[in-house]
Backbone bond lengths (Angstrom), bond angles and torsions (degrees), N, CA, C in turn:
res aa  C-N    CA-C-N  psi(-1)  N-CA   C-N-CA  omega(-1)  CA-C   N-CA-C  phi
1 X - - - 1.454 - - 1.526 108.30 -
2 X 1.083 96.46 139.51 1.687 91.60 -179.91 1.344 111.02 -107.29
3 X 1.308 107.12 164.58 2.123 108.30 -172.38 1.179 115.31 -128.95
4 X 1.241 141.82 95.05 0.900 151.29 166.29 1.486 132.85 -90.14
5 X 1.487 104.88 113.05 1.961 132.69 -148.59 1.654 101.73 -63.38
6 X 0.921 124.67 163.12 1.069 142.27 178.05 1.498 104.40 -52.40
7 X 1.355 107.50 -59.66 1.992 116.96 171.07 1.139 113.15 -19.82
8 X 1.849 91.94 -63.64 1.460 103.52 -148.02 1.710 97.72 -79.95
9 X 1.052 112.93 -25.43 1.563 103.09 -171.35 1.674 102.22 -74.95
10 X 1.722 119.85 -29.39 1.546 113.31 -175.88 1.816 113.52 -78.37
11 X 1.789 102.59 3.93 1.510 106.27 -162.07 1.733 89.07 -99.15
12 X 1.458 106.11 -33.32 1.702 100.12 -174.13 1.420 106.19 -71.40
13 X 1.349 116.43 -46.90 1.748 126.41 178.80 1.829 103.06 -34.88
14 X 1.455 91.75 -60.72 1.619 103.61 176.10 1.506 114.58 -48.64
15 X 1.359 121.06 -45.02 1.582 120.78 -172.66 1.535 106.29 -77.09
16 X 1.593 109.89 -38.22 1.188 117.26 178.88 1.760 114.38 -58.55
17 X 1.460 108.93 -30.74 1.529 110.81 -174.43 2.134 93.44 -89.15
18 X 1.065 131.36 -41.51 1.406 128.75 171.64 1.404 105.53 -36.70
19 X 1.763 106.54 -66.09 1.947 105.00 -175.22 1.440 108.44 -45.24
20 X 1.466 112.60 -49.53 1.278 109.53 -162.18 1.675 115.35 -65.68
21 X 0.759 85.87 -34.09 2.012 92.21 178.50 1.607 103.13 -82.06
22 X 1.445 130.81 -9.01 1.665 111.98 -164.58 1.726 83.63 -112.21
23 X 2.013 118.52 3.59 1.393 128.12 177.96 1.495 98.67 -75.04
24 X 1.404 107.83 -55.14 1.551 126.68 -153.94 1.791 94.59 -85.52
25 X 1.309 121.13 -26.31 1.356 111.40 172.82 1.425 123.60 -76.45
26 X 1.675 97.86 -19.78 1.767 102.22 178.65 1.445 109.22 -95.81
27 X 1.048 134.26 11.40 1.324 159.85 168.06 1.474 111.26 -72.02
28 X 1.554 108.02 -78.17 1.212 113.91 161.22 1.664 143.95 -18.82
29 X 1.809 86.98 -68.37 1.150 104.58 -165.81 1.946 96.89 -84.66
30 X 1.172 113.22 -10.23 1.547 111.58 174.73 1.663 90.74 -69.18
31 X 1.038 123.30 -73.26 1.562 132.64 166.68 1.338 116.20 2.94
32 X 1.491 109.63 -78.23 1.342 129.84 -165.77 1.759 97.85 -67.16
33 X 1.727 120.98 -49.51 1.062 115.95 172.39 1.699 129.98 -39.06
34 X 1.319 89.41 -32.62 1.549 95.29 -172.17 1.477 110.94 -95.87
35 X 1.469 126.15 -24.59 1.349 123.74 140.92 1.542 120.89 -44.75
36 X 0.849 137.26 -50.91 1.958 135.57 -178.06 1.360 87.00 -83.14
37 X 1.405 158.18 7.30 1.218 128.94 141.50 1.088 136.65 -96.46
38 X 1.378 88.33 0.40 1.759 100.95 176.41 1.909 108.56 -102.33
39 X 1.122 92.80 -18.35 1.935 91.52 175.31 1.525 98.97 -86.75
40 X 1.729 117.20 -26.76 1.691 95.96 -178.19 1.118 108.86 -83.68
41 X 1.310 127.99 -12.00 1.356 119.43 153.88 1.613 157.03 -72.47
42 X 1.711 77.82 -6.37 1.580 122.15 -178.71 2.197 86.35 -89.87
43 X 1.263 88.71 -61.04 1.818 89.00 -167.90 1.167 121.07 -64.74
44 X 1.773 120.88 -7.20 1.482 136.39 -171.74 1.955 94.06 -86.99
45 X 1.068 106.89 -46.19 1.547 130.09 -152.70 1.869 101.36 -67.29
46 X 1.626 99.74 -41.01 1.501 121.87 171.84 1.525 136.46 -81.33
47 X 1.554 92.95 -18.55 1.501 121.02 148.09 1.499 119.94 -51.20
48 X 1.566 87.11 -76.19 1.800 82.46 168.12 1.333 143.05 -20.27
49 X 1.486 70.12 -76.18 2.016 96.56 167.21 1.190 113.64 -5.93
50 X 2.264 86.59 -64.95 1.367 80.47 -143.63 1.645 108.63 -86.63
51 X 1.471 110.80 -7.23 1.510 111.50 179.85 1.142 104.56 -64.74
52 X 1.538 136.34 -30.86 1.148 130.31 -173.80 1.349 125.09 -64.16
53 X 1.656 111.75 -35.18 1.455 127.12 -168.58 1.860 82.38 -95.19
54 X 1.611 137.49 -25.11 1.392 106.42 -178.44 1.662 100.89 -64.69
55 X 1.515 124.43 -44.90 1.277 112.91 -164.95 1.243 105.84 -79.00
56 X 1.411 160.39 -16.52 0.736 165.81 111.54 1.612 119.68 6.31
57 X 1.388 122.66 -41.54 1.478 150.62 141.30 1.056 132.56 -54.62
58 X 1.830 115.11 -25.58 1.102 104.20 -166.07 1.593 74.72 -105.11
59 X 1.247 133.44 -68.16 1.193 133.20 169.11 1.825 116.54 9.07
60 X 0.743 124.47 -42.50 1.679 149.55 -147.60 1.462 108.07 -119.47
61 X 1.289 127.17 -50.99 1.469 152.69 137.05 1.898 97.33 -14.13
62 X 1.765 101.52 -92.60 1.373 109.98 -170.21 1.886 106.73 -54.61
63 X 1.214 119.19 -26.69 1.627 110.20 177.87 0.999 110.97 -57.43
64 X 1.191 117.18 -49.94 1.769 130.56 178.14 1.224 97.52 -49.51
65 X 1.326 129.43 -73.70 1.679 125.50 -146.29 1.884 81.38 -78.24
66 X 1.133 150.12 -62.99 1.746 112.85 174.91 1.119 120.44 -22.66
67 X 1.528 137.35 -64.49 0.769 150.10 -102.60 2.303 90.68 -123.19
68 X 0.737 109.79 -47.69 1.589 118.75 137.76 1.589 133.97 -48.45
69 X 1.194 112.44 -41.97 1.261 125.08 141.22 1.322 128.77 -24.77
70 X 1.940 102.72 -92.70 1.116 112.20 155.04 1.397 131.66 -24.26
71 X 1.046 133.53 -48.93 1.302 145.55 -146.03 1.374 101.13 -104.79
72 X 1.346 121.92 -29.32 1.784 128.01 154.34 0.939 81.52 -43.49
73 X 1.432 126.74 -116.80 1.504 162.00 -151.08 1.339 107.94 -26.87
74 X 1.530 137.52 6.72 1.467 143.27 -178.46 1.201 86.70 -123.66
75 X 1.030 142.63 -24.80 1.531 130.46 -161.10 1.674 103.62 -76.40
């Protein structure tokens, strides 16, 4: 039979309450991890966007100023 002291049984309780909280802390932070990878992927996606609609602007922008150009140059 084995005997295990008062110590030793309040030292495992103790390790046993450490795992459990460094369980529930890696929990968390898995959590939170996977939240900020889903908004930088949300904020990568909106990036695009928006580079697309800047060139898209400028695109449209420079037709005009030809096209103003042109239309000097007939006058």
């Amino acid at each position: 039979m084995t005997y295990c002291s008062i110590e030793s049984q309040s030292a495992m309780t103790a390790l046993q309450t450490n795992v459990d909280v460094l369980i529930e802390r890696y929990q968390t932070l898995k959590q939170e991890n996977e939240t900020l990878m889903a908004h930088q992927a949300l904020s990568l996606q909106e990036r695009m966007l928006l580079l697309q609609k800047t060139t898209q602007a400028r695109v449209r922008v420079e037709a005009m100023i030809n096209r103003l150009k042109t239309m000097e140059q007939g006058l």
